[in-house]
N, C-alpha and C positions, 0 to 999 in steps of 0.2 A: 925244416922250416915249413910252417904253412903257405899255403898254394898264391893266397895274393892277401897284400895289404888291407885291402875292406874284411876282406875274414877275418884276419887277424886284431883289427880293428874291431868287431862286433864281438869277436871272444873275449876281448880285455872287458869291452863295458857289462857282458855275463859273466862273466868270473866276477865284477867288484858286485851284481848284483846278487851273485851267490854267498857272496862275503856275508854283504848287508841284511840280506832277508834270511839266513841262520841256514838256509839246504839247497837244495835243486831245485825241489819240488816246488819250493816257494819262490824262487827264483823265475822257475819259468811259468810260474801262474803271472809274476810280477809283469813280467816282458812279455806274457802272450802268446808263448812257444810250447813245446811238447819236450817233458821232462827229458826225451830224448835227444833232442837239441842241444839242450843245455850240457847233457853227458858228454856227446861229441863234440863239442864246442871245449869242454874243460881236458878231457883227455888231451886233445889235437894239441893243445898251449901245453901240456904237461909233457909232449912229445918232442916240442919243438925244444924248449928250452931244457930237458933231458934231468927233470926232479920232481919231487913233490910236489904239487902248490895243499893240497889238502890230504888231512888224515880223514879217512870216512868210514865211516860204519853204518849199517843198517837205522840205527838211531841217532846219532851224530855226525856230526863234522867241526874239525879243527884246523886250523892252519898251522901249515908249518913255518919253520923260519925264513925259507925262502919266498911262502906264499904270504906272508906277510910283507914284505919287501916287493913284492912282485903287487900286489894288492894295493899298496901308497900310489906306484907309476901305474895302476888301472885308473886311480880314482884323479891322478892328474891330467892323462889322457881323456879322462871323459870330460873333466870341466872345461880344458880346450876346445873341444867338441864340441861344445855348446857353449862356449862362449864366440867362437867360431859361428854358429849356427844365426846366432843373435844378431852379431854383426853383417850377417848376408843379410840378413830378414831384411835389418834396419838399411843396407844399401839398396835393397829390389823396393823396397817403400817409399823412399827418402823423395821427396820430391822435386821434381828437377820441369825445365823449360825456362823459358823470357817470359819474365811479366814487363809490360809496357806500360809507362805509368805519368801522368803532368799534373804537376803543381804550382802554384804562384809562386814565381822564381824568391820573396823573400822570406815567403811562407816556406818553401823548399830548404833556404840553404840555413834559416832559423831553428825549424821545426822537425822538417820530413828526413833532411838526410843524415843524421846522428842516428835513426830511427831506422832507416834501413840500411845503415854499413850494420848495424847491431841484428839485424833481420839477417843478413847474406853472411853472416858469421853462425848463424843458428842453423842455417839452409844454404850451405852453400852449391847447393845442387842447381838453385835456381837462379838465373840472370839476370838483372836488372835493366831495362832498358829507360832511361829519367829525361825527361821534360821538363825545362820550367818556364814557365812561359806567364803575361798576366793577362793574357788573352783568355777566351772562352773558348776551347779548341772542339772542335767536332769527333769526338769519343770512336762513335760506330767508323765512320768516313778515315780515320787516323790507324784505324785498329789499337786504339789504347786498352788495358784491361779494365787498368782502375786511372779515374781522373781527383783531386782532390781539392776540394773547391772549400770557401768559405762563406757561404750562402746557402737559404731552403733550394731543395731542386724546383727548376719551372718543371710545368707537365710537359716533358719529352719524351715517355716513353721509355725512359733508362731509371734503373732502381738506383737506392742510395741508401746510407748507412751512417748515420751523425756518429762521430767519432769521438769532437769535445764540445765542450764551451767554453771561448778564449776570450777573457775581460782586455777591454779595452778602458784609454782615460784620456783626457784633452792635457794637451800641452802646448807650450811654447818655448823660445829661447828668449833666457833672461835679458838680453837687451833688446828685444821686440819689446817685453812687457814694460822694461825702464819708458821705451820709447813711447807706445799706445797705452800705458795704462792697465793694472792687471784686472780682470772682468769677476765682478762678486756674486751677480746674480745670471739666473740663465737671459732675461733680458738684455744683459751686456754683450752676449757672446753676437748678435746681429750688427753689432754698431765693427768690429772688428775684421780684421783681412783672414782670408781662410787659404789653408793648402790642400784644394780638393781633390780627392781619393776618383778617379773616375768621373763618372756623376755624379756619387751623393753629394745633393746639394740642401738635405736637411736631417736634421741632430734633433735626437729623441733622449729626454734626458726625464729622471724622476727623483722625487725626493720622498720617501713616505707614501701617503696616497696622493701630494700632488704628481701634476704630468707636465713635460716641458714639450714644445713642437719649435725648433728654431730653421728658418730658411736662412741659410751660409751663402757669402759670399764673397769672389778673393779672385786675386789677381794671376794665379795658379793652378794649373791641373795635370793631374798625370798619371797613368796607368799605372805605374809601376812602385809600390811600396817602399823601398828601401830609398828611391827620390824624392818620398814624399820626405820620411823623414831628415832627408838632407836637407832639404828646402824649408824644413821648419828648424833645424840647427841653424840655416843662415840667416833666420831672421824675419822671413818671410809672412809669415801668419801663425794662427795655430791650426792645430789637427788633432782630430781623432784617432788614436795609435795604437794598437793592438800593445796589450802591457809586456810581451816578449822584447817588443822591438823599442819601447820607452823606457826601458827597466835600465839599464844598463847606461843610459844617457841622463838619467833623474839621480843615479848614484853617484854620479861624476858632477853635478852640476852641469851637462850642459842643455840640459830643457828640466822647463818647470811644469809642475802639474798644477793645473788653474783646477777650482769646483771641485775638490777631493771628495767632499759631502754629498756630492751628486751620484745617481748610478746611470750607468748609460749602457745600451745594450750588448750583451755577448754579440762575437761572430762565434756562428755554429759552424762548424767544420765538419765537411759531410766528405766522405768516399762515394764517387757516383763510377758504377759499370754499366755494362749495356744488359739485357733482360738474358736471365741465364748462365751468366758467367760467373757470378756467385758459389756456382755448384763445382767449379773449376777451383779443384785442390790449392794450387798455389794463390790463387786471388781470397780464397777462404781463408788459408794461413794467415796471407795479408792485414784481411781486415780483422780478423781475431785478434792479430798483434798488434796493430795497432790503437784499436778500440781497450785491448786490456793495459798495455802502457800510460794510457791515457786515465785510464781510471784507478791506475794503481798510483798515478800521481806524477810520474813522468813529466807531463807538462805543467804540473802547476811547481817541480822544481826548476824547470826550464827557465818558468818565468818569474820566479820570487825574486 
């Protein structure tokens, strides 16, 4: 037998390279060694196992019937080996740690979190730690990585990364409209009750090269997205509704789209981290994947 398993190991992948490359000589020019090597190395396996592996002569070599046989479990031994090798690489690589990350909670359970259970199935090295909130959370001060917001960044001092452009359209519930009247021109929509989103308290609408500027107002207001559109299902007023979140309510009949013919502004949805954290492997994966999702169409199936 030979002395330990990595010998015997490094003999089989020089014998199959003696096979392949037609002698020794070429053999060990292949691997790097001293034709001497390669002789001790083929003897030592022709010792152990107590046969031929090759017929050799000053000008050729042949294999025998054993070294043939012997030669298939070199060349399956090595692919293991390196297929082995591959998969450590890919494990000391693989990225791993917690990203820490807040979204607007119906932005989140619409949008972001289909988006990364499909992310922590690619990566699962990495942890997820989620927020969603419709607050404005303090990023640095929270230790968030990535925050993902739907608005231009103020000047804070933390970088950002627009991700999509998410159409939004006005809507109502059909017995609001039975009740008030449905609104034909952009001048209609001020005379109407509104379910306002936060503050915005004005609607930017266009047609062509005209431009609409309407100050909204309504008996309703609320932080929180997914109330809005509850409060515009009961009846309440209309709203401006990100088209994810009215898509699905317009196919059932239970809100209408008023001013189809009108276009109203995208929300840009941006990834905001703090300065330097971009460079930070797992927040990079991040926003690559997200940003490439998005443009590969992802969200405009989301929302059809």
């Amino acid at each position: 037998m030979m002395e330990n398993s990595n010998e015997h190991l490094h003999a089989m992948q020089l014998f199959a390279r003696i096979v392949e490359c037609g002698s020794l000589a070429a053999a060990a020019r292949d691997m790097g060694v001293s034709r001497a090597v390669v002789s001790y190395h083929l003897n030592k396996l022709e010792q152990a196992a107590g046969l031929m592996l090759l017929n050799r002569t000053t000008r050729s070599q042949t294999l025998t019937e054993a070294g043939q046989r012997y030669y298939q479990h070199c060349v399956a031994v090595r692919e293991h080996v390196q297929q082995a090798q591959r998969e450590w690489e890919q494990l000391r690589d693989a990225p791993s740690g917690t990203l820490r990350l807040s979204a607007p909670v119906n932005l989140g359970l619409q949008w972001l979190i289909p988006l990364l259970s499909d992310f922590r199935h690619r990566y699962p090295g990495i942890e997820l730690d989620i927020a969603l909130s419709d607050e404005v959370v303090d990023i640095i001060g929270t230790g968030l990585d990535v925050a993902i917001r739907g608005a231009p960044l103020p000047d804070s001092g933390l970088q950002a990364r627009k991700l999509a452009s998410m159409p939004t359209c006005l809507c109502a519930a059909p017995a609001y409209l039975r009740h008030r009247g449905r609104p034909t021109a952009p001048a209609d929509l001020a005379e109407h009750d509104w379910v306002l989103y936060k503050q915005h308290q004005r609607l930017h609408l266009t047609q062509g090269r005209r431009s609409f500027s309407i100050d909204l107002q309504g008996p309703v207001r609320t932080n929180n997205a997914a109330a809005r559109t509850a409060l515009v299902l009961a009846g309440h007023g209309l709203a401006r509704i990100p088209w994810y979140d009215a898509q699905p309510c317009l196919q059932d009949g239970r809100l209408d789209q008023v001013l189809a013919d009108y276009e109203l502004q995208d929300i840009e949805l941006y990834a905001v981290f703090p300065p330097g954290s971009g460079r930070s492997q797992k927040v990079r994966l991040l926003l690559d994947y997200l940003a490439q999702r998005s443009q590969a169409g992802l969200l405009a199936q989301t929302i059809d």
